[in-house]
FIVEX-550427 format. One record per residue (C-alpha): residue in three letters; x, y, z. Coordinates in steps of 0.2 Angstrom, whole numbers. Each point is the difference from the previous one (the first is absolute). Example, Ala and Ser with C-alpha at 12.3 -4.5 7.8 and 13.67 -1.06 7.14 Angstrom:
<atoms>
+--------+-------+-------+-------+
! residu !     X !     Y !     Z !
+--------+-------+-------+-------+
!    ALA !    62 !   -22 !    39 !
!    SER !     6 !    17 !    -3 !
+--------+-------+-------+-------+
</atoms>
This chain:
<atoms>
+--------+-------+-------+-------+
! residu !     X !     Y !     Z !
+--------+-------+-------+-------+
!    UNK !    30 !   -63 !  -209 !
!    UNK !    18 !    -4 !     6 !
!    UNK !     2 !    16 !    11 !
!    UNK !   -17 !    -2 !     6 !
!    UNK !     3 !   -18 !     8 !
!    UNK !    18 !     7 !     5 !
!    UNK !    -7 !    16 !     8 !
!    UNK !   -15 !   -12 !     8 !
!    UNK !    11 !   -10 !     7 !
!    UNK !    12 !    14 !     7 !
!    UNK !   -14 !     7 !     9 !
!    UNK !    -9 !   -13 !     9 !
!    UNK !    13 !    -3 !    13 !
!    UNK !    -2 !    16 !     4 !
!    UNK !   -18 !     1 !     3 !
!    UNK !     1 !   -17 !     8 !
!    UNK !    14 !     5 !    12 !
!    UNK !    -9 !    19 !     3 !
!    UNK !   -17 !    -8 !     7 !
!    UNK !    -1 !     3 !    18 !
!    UNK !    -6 !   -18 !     8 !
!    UNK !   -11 !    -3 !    16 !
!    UNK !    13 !    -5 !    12 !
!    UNK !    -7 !     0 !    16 !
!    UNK !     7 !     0 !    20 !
!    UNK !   -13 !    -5 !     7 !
!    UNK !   -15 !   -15 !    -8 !
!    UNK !   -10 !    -5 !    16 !
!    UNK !   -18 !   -10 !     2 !
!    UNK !    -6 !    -4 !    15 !
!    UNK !   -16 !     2 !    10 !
!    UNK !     0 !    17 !     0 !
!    UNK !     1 !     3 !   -20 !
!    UNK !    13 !     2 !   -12 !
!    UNK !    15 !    14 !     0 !
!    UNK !    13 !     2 !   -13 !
!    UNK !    11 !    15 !     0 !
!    UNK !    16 !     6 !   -12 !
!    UNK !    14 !     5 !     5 !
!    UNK !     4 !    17 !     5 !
!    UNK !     4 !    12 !   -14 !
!    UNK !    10 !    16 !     1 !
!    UNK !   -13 !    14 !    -3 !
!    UNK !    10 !    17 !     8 !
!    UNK !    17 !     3 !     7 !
!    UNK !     7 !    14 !     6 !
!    UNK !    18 !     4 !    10 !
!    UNK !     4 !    16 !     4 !
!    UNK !    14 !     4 !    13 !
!    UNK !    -2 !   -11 !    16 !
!    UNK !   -18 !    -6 !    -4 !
!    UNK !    -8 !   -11 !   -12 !
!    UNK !   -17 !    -5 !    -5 !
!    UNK !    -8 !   -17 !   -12 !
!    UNK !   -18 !    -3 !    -4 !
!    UNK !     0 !   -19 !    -5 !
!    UNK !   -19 !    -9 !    -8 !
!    UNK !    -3 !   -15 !     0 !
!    UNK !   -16 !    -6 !   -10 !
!    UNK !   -11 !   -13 !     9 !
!    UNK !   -17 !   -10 !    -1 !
!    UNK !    -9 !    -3 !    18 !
!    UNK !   -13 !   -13 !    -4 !
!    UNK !    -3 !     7 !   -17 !
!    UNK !     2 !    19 !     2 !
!    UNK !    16 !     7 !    -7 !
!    UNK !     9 !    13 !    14 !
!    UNK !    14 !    10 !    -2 !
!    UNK !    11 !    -1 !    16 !
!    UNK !    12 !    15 !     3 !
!    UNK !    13 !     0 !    11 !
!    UNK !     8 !    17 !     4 !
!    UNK !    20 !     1 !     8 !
!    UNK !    10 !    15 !     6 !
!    UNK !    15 !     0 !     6 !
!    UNK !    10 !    17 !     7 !
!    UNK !    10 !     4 !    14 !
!    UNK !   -11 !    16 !     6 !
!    UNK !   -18 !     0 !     5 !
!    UNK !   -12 !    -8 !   -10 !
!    UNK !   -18 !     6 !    -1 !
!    UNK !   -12 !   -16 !     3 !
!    UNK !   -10 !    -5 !   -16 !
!    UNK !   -15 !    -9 !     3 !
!    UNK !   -16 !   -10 !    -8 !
!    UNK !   -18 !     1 !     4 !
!    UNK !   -15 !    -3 !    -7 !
!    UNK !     3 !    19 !    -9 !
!    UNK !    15 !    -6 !    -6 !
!    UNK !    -2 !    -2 !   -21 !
!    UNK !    15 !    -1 !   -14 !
!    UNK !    -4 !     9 !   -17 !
!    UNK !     6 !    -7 !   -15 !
!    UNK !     2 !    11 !   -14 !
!    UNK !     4 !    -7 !   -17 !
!    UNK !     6 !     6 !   -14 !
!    UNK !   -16 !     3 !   -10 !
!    UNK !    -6 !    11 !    14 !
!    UNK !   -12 !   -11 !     9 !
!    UNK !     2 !    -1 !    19 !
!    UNK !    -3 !   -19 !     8 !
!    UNK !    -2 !     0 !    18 !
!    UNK !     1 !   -12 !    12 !
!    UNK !    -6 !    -1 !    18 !
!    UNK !     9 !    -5 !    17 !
!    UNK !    -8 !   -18 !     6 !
!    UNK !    10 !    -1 !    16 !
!    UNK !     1 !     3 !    16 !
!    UNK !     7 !    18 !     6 !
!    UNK !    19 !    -2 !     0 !
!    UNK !    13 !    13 !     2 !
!    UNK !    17 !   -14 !    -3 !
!    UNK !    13 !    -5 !    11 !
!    UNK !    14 !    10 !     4 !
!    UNK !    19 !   -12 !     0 !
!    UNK !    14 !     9 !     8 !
!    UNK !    17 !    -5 !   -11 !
!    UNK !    11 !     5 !    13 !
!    UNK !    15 !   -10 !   -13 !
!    UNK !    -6 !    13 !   -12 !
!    UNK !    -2 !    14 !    11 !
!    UNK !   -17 !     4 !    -7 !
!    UNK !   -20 !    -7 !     2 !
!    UNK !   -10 !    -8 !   -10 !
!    UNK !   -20 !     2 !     0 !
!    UNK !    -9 !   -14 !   -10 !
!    UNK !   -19 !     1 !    -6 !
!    UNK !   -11 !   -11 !    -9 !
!    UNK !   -17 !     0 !    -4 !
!    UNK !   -13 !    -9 !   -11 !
!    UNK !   -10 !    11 !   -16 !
!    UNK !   -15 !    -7 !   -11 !
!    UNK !    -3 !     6 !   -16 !
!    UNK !   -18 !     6 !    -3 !
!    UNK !    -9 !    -7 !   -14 !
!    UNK !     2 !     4 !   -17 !
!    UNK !    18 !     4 !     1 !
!    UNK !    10 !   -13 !    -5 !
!    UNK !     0 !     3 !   -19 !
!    UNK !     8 !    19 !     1 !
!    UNK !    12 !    -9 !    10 !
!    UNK !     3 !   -13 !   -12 !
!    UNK !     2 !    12 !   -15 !
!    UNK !     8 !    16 !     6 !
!    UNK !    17 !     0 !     9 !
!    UNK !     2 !    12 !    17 !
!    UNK !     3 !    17 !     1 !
!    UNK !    -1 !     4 !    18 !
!    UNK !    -5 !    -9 !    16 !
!    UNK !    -7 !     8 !    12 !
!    UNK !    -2 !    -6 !    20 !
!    UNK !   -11 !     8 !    12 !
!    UNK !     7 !    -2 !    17 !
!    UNK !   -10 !     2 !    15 !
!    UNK !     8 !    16 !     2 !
!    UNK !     8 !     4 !   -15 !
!    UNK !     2 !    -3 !   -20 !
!    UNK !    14 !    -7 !    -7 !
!    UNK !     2 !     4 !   -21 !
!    UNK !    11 !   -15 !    -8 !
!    UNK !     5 !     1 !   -19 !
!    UNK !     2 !   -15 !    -9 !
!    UNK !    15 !    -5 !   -11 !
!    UNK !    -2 !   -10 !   -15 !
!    UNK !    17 !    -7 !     5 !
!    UNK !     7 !    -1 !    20 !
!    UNK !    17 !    -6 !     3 !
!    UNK !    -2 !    -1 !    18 !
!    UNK !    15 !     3 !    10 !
!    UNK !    -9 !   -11 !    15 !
!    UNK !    -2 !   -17 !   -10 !
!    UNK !    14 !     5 !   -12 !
!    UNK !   -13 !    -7 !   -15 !
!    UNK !   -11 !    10 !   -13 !
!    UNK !   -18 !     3 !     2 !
!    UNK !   -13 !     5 !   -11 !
!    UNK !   -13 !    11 !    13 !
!    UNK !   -11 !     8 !   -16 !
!    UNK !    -5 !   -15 !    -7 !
!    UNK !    -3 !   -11 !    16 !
!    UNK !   -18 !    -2 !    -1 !
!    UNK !     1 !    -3 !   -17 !
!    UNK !    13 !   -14 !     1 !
!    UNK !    -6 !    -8 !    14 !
!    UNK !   -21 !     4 !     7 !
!    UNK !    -2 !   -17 !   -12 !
!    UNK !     7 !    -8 !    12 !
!    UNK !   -12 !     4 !    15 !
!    UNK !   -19 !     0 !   -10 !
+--------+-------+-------+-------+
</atoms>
């Protein structure tokens, strides 16, 4: 009984500690409605050479409907080709148990904006764009980590495997990308 009490006791630090909480950015009411958003989380990175790309989330409700905001950064010293969101645009979430969530641009048409870092020698081409979730989806999400995701440009699509564990090289901080729905779409329904 001993060893059960010691183990108990052992472990629920842990799981106290492992929890993810809601901490969000932004909390606002006014007459418009409600917004509250978490803050952006590391989904992608990728540096190669003289370019580099992120894909950050960031969870929000907008008067009671959870949205997934997606903003998309490259950086490089050669040409980069425009990526861009339209009413087409889409991002496919492909879990682990095989399922595929998708989730639909609710934006206006944006193609980002392009930063010259003339310090850095090199550009740097920010988009952000706004996704819903169709109904029904949440609880895939909820119960089965991320395999792939998936973006559907205007022009192009853009494959993105998920990590269980991300230590980015940007924020200098671990992630958890396969399991972010799980750990935080609580926050947001």
């Amino acid at each position: 009984m001993k060893r059960i009490l010691a183990a108990f006791l052992f472990l629920l630090p842990i799981a106290v500690f492992a929890q993810n909480d809601c901490t969000y950015t932004q909390n606002a009411t006014d007459s418009l409605g409600t917004y509250k958003s978490l803050k952006e989380y590391v989904m992608h990175e990728r540096n190669f050479g003289s370019s580099s790309a992120y894909l950050f989330f960031s969870l929000a409700q907008d008067n009671g409907t959870p949205v997934v905001n997606v903003q998309y950064i490259q950086k490089s010293s050669d040409f980069m080709k425009a990526a861009c969101f339209d009413k087409s645009s889409k991002i496919y979430l492909q879990l682990d148990n095989g399922k595929i969530v998708t989730l639909l641009h609710a934006g206006p048409e944006a193609c980002g904006t392009m930063i010259p870092l003339p310090e850095e020698g090199k550009n740097t081409r920010v988009l952000t764009g706004s996704f819903v979730f169709l109904k029904g989806n949440f609880e895939d999400l909820e119960a089965s980590p991320l395999n792939i995701v998936r973006i559907k440009f205007t022009t192009e699509t853009l494959d993105f495997p998920m990590k269980k564990v991300l230590v980015s090289e940007l924020t200098k901080e671990a992630y958890g990308p396969s399991s972010y729905f799980i750990d935080y779409l609580k926050c947001v329904k």
